[in-house]
C-alpha positions as CSV (number, residue, x, y, z in Angstrom):
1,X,-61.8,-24.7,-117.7
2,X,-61.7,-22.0,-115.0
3,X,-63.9,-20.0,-113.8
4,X,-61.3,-17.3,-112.0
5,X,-61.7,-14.5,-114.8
6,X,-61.2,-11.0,-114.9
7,X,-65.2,-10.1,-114.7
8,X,-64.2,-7.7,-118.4
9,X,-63.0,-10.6,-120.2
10,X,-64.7,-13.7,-122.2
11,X,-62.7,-17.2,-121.3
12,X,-60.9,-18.5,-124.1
13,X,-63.2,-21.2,-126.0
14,X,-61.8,-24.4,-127.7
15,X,-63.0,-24.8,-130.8
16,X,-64.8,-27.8,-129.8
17,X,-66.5,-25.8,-127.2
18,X,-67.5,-22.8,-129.3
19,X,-70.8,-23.0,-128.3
20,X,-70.8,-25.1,-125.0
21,X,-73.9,-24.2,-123.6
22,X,-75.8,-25.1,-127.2
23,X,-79.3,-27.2,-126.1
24,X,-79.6,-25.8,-122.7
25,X,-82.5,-23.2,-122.0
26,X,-81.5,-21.0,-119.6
27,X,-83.8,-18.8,-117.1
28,X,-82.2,-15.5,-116.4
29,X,-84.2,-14.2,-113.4
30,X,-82.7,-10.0,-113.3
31,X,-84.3,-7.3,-112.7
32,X,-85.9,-5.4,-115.3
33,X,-83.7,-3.4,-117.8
34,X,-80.4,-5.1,-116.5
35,X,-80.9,-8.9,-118.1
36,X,-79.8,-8.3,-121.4
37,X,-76.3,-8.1,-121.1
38,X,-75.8,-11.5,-119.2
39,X,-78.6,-12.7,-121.9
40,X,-76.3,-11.7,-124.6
41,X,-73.4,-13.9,-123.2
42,X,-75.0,-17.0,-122.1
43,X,-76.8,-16.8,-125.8
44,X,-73.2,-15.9,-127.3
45,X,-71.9,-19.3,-125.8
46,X,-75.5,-21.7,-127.1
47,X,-77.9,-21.2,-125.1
48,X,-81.6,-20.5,-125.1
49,X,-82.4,-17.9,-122.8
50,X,-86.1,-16.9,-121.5
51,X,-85.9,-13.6,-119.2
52,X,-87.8,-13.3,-116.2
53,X,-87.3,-10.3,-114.5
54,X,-87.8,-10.7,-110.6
55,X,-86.9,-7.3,-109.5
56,X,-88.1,-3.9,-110.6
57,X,-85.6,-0.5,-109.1
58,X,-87.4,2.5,-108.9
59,X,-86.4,5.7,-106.4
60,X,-87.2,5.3,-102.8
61,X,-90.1,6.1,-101.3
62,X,-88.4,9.8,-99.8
63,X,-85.2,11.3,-101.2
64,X,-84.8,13.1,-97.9
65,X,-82.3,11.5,-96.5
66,X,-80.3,10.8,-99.4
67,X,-81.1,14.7,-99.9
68,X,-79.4,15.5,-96.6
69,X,-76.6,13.3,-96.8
70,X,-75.1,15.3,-99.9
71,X,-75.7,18.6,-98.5
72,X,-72.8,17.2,-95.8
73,X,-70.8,15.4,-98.2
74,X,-68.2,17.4,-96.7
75,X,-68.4,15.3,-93.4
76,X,-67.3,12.1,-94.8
77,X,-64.5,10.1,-95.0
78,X,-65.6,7.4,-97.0
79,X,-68.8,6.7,-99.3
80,X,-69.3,3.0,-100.0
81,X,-71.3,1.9,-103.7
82,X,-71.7,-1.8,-103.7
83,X,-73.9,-2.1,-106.4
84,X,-74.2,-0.4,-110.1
85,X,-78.0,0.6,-109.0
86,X,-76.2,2.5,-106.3
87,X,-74.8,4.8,-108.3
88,X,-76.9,5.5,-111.0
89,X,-79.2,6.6,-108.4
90,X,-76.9,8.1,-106.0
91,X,-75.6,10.4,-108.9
92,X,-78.9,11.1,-110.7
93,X,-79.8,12.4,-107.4
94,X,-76.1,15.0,-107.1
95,X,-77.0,15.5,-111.0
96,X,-80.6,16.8,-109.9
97,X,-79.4,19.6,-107.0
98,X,-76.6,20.5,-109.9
99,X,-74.0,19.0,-107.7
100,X,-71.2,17.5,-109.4
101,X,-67.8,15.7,-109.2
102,X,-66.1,17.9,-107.6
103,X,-68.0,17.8,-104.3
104,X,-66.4,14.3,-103.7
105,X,-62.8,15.4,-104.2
106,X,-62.2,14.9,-100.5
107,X,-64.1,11.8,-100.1
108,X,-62.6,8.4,-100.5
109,X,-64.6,5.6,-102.6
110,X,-65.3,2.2,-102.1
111,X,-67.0,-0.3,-104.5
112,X,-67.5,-4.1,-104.3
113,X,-67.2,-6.0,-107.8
114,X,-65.3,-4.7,-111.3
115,X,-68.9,-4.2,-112.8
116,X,-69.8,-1.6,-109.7
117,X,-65.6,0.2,-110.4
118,X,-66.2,0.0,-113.8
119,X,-69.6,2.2,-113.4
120,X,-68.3,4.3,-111.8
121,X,-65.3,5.4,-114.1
122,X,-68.1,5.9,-116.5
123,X,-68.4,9.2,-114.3
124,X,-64.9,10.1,-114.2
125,X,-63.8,8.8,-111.1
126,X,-61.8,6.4,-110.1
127,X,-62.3,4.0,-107.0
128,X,-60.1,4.4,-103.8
129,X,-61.0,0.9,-103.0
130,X,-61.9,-2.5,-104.2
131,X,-62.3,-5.6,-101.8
132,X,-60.3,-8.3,-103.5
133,X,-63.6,-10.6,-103.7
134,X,-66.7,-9.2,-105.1
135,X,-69.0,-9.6,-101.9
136,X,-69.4,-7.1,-98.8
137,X,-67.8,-9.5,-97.1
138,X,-64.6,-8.7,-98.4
139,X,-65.0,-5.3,-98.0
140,X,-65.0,-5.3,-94.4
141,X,-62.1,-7.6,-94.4
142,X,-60.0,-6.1,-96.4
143,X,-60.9,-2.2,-95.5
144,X,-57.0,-0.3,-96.6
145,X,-57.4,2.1,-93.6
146,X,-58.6,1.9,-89.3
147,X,-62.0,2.7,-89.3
148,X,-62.1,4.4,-85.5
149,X,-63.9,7.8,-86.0
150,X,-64.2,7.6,-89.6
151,X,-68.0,8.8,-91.2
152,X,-68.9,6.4,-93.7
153,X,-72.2,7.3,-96.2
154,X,-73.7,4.5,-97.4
155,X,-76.4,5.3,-100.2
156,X,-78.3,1.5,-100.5
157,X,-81.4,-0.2,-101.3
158,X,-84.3,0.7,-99.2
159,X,-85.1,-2.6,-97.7
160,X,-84.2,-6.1,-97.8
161,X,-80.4,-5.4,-97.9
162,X,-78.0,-7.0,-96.1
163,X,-76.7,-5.7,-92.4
164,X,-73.7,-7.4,-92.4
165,X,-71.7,-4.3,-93.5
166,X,-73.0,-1.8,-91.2
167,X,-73.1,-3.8,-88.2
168,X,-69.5,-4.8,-88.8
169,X,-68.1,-1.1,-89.6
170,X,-70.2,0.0,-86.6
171,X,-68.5,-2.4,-84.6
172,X,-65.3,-1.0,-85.8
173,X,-65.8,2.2,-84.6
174,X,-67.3,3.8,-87.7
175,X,-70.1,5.8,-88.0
176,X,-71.9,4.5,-90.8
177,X,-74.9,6.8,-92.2
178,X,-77.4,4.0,-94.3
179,X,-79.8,6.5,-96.7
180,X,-82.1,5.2,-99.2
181,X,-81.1,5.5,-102.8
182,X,-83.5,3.2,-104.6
183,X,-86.0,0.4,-104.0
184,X,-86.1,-2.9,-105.3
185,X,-89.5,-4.6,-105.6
186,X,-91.1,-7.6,-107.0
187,X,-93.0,-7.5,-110.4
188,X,-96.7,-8.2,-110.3
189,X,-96.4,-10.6,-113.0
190,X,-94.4,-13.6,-114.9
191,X,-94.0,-12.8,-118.1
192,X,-96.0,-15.6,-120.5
193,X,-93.0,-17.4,-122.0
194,X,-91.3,-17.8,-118.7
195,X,-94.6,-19.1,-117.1
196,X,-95.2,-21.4,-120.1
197,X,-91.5,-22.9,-119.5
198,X,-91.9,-23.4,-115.7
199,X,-95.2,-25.1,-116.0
200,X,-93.6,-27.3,-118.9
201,X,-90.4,-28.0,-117.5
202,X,-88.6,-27.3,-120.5
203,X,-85.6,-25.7,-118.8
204,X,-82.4,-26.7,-118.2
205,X,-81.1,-24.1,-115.8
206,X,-82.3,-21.0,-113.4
207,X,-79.9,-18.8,-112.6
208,X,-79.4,-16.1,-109.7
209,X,-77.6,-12.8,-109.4
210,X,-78.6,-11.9,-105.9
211,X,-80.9,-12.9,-102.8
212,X,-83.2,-10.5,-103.6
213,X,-84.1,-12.3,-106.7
214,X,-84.3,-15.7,-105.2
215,X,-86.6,-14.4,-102.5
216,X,-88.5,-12.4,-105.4
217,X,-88.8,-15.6,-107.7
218,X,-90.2,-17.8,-105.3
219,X,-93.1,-15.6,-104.2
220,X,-94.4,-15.3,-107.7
221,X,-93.8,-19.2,-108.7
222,X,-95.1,-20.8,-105.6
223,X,-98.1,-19.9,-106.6
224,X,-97.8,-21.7,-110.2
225,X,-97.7,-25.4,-108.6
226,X,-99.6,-27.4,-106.9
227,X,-97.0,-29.8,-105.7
228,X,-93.8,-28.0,-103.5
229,X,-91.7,-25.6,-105.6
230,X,-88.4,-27.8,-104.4
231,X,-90.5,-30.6,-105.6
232,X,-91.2,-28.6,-109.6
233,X,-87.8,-27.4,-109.7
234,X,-86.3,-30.8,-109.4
235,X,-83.9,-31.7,-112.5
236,X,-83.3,-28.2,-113.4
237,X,-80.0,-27.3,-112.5
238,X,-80.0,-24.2,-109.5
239,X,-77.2,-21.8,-110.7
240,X,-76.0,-18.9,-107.7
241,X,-73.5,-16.2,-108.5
242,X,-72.5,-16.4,-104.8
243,X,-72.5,-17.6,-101.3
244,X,-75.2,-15.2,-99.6
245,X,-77.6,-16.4,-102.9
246,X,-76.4,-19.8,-102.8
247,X,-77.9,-20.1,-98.9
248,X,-81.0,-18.3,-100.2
249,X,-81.6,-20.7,-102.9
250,X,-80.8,-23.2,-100.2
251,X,-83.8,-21.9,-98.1
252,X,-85.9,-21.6,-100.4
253,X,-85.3,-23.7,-103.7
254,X,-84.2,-26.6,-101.7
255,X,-81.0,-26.5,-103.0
256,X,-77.9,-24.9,-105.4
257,X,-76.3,-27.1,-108.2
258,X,-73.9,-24.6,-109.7
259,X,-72.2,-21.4,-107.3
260,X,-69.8,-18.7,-109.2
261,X,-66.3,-19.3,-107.7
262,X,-65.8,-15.6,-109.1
263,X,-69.0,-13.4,-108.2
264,X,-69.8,-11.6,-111.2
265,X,-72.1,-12.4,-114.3
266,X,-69.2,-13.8,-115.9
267,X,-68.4,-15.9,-113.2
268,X,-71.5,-17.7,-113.0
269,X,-70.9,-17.7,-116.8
270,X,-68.2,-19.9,-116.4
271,X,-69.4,-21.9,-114.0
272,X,-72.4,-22.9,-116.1
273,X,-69.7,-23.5,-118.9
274,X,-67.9,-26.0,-116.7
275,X,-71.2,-27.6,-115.2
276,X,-72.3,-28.3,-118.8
277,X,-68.6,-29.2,-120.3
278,X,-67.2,-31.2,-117.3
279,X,-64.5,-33.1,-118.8
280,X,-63.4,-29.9,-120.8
């Protein structure tokens, strides 16, 4: 069965394999408000799924710079949304000062991943560019146009992001303007039924949409064990959406069982699929 599906669309299921995930509990480690639709499809296919939220998104700490950045939207070339929580907050924000669409006629857009492009036609625009694979990686491969002398905003999480895409514009002879659209922090808490399942070990599978929840997950379970988390974790299949998650879970978990080839939710959907169904 393969995994390389358009992110919108469910695989085709044998009828043997209605349900292939049915037996396995799954983990789903998200951040709050945003598990339910991957919940939804891995319960769609069999499985058991326990949320555990890793990452809360609130507004960052000061708006000003985000603030200043659209008063000169008119000095940019491009603006860059890799990420869903991107936008909402980037356009919540034009939304508050009664900005709207129009102000980014002259602007070209770039998005990383279907789920990011497909937000944003939600607000009547259409992206002027989407990297072939759905990492940041891709996008600095792939840029359409030179990037000497071109202004590029770049609304983004406050902290913990990656550099990669700045430095590498930067290098390029962009000028690349980071502001601070949202923040992503770790929850306080586990929630009891995840807890309860981690202590037990009854789960069959963790998975991981990002770094940030890797990095999040393992500061609040290390503290749940008294042996190595590596060492708890062990016989519970690692499953990464990607390659910059995968080497986080690497770091930190010990290891990564089960990687997306197709970075989206429904790519590590399908991977889990063929983990559980090899011979499918």
């Amino acid at each position: 069965m393969s995994n390389n599906l358009p992110p919108s669309l469910h695989a085709p299921l044998s009828p043997s394999s209605s349900l292939p995930l049915v037996g396995k509990t799954i983990l789903v480690t998200r951040s709050v408000g945003q598990s339910s639709q991957f919940s939804d499809r891995l319960t769609e296919v069999g499985a058991t799924v326990i949320e555990m939220p890793t990452l809360e998104i609130v507004p960052p700490s000061s708006w000003s710079g985000l603030d200043n950045a659209i008063a000169h939207l008119s000095d940019f070339h491009w603006l860059i949304l890799t990420s869903t929580n991107a936008i909402d907050y980037f356009f919540e924000r034009l939304n508050t000062q009664n900005i709207d669409n129009r102000a980014l006629a002259k602007i070209k857009i770039a998005v990383v991943g279907e789920k990011t492009a497909q937000r944003l036609k939600e607000r009547s625009l259409e992206p002027d560019f989407i990297p072939p694979n759905f990492i940041a990686d891709s996008l600095i491969a792939n840029f359409p146009e030179e990037l000497t002398g071109k202004k590029i905003l770049f609304p983004r999480v406050e902290s913990g992001g990656r550099e990669v895409l700045v430095k590498e514009f930067t290098a390029k002879g962009a000028e690349v303007i980071e502001v601070a659209a949202y923040q992503s922090c770790c929850p306080n808490s586990i929630p009891p039924a995840a807890e309860l399942a981690l202590q037990k070990k009854s789960l069959d599978i963790i998975t991981f949409a990002s770094s940030k929840t890797v990095q999040c997950f393992h500061k609040l379970t290390t503290k749940l064990f008294s042996e190595s988390l590596a060492s708890s974790l062990e016989g519970i299949c690692i499953a990464s959406i990607g390659p910059q998650t995968s080497k986080d879970c690497r770091s930190l978990l010990g290891r990564v069982d089960v990687e997306a080839e197709e970075h989206t939710l429904e790519g590590l959907t399908q991977a889990l699929i063929k983990w559980a169904m090899p011979n499918e």
